[in-house]
C-alpha positions as CSV (number, residue, x, y, z in Angstrom):
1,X,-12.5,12.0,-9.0
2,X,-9.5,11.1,-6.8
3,X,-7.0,8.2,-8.0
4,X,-5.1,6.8,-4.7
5,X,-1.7,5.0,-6.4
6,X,0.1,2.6,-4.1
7,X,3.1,1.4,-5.2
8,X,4.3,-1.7,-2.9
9,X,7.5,-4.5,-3.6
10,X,5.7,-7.8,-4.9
11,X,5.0,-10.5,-2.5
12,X,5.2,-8.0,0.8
13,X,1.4,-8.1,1.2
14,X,-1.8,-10.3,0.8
15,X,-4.0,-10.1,-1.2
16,X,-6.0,-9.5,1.9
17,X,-4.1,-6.6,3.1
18,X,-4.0,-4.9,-0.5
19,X,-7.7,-5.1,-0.2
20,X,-7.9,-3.5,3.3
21,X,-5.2,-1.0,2.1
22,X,-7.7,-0.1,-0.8
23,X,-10.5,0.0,1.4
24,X,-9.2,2.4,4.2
25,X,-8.0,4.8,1.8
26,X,-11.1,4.9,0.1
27,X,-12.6,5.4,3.6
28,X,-10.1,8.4,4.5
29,X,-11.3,10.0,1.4
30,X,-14.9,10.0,2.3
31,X,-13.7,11.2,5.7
32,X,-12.4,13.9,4.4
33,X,-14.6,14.8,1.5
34,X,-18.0,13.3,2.5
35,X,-19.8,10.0,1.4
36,X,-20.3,10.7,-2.3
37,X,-16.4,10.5,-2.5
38,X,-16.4,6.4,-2.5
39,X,-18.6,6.5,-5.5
40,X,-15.6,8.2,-7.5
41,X,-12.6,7.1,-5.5
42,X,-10.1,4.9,-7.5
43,X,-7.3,3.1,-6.0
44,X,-4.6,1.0,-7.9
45,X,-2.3,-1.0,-6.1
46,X,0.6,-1.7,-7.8
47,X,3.7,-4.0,-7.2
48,X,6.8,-3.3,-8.2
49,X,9.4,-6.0,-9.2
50,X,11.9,-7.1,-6.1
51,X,14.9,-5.6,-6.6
52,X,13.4,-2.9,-8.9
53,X,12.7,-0.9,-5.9
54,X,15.8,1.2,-4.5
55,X,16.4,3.5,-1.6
56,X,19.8,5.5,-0.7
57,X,20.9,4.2,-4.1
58,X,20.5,0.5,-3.2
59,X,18.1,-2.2,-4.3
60,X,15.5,-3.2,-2.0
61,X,13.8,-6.6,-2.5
62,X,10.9,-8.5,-0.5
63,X,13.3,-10.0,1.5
64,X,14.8,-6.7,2.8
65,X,11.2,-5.5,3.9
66,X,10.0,-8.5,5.5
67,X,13.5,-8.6,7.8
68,X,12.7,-4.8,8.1
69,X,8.8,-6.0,9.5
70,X,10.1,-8.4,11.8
71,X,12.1,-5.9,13.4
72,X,9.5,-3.3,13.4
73,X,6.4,-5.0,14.3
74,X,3.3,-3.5,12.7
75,X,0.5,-2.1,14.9
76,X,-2.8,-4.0,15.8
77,X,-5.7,-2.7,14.2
Protein backbone atom coordinates (compact mmCIF):
# COMPACT_ATOMS: atom_id res chain seq x y z
CA UNK A 1 0.00 0.00 0.00
CA UNK A 2 1.45 3.45 -0.99
CA UNK A 3 1.78 6.27 1.74
CA UNK A 4 1.87 9.90 -0.19
CA UNK A 5 3.59 12.39 2.60
CA UNK A 6 3.18 16.06 1.91
CA UNK A 7 4.96 18.21 3.95
CA UNK A 8 3.58 21.97 3.45
CA UNK A 9 4.48 25.44 5.82
CA UNK A 10 1.33 25.96 8.19
CA UNK A 11 -1.29 28.30 7.15
CA UNK A 12 -0.20 28.33 3.23
CA UNK A 13 -3.27 26.16 2.32
CA UNK A 14 -6.98 25.54 3.09
CA UNK A 15 -8.24 23.08 4.46
CA UNK A 16 -9.95 22.93 1.12
CA UNK A 17 -6.93 22.68 -0.88
CA UNK A 18 -5.16 20.03 1.45
CA UNK A 19 -8.22 18.02 0.67
CA UNK A 20 -7.96 18.39 -3.11
CA UNK A 21 -4.19 17.91 -2.69
CA UNK A 22 -5.09 14.48 -1.00
CA UNK A 23 -7.56 13.70 -3.46
CA UNK A 24 -5.54 14.22 -6.76
CA UNK A 25 -2.68 12.31 -5.58
CA UNK A 26 -4.82 9.55 -4.56
CA UNK A 27 -6.26 9.87 -8.16
CA UNK A 28 -2.59 9.86 -9.84
CA UNK A 29 -2.08 6.66 -8.05
CA UNK A 30 -5.01 4.83 -9.37
CA UNK A 31 -3.90 6.37 -12.69
CA UNK A 32 -1.05 4.81 -12.55
CA UNK A 33 -1.70 1.61 -10.78
CA UNK A 34 -5.37 0.95 -11.57
CA UNK A 35 -8.59 1.45 -9.42
CA UNK A 36 -7.92 -0.91 -6.49
CA UNK A 37 -5.00 1.43 -5.64
CA UNK A 38 -7.50 4.18 -3.78
CA UNK A 39 -8.63 1.40 -1.58
CA UNK A 40 -4.94 1.24 -0.09
CA UNK A 41 -3.65 4.70 -0.91
CA UNK A 42 -2.71 6.77 2.25
CA UNK A 43 -1.89 10.31 2.18
CA UNK A 44 -0.81 12.52 5.25
CA UNK A 45 -0.47 16.08 4.89
CA UNK A 46 1.60 17.56 7.27
CA UNK A 47 2.46 21.16 8.23
CA UNK A 48 5.43 22.21 9.24
CA UNK A 49 5.98 25.13 11.82
CA UNK A 50 6.70 28.72 9.95
CA UNK A 51 10.06 29.36 10.20
CA UNK A 52 10.90 25.67 10.80
CA UNK A 53 11.13 25.24 7.13
CA UNK A 54 14.53 26.40 5.41
CA UNK A 55 15.89 26.58 1.91
CA UNK A 56 19.55 27.79 0.77
CA UNK A 57 20.23 27.78 4.54
CA UNK A 58 17.55 30.39 5.37
CA UNK A 59 14.23 30.21 7.15
CA UNK A 60 11.26 30.24 5.15
CA UNK A 61 7.93 31.20 6.82
CA UNK A 62 4.20 31.53 5.50
CA UNK A 63 4.80 34.88 4.78
CA UNK A 64 7.74 34.25 2.38
CA UNK A 65 5.43 31.71 0.33
CA UNK A 66 2.43 33.69 0.11
CA UNK A 67 4.65 36.85 -1.33
CA UNK A 68 6.32 34.06 -3.47
CA UNK A 69 2.33 33.06 -4.82
CA UNK A 70 1.44 36.44 -5.54
CA UNK A 71 4.25 36.77 -7.70
CA UNK A 72 3.89 33.44 -9.30
CA UNK A 73 0.27 33.07 -9.84
CA UNK A 74 -0.97 29.45 -9.56
CA UNK A 75 -2.61 27.87 -12.61
CA UNK A 76 -6.46 27.39 -13.06
CA UNK A 77 -7.62 24.12 -12.74
Amino acid sequence: MPLINVKLIEGVFSPQQKQEIIRKLTDTMVEIEGEAMRAVTWTVVEEVKSGDWGIAGKPLTTSDVKALAAVRPAKAA
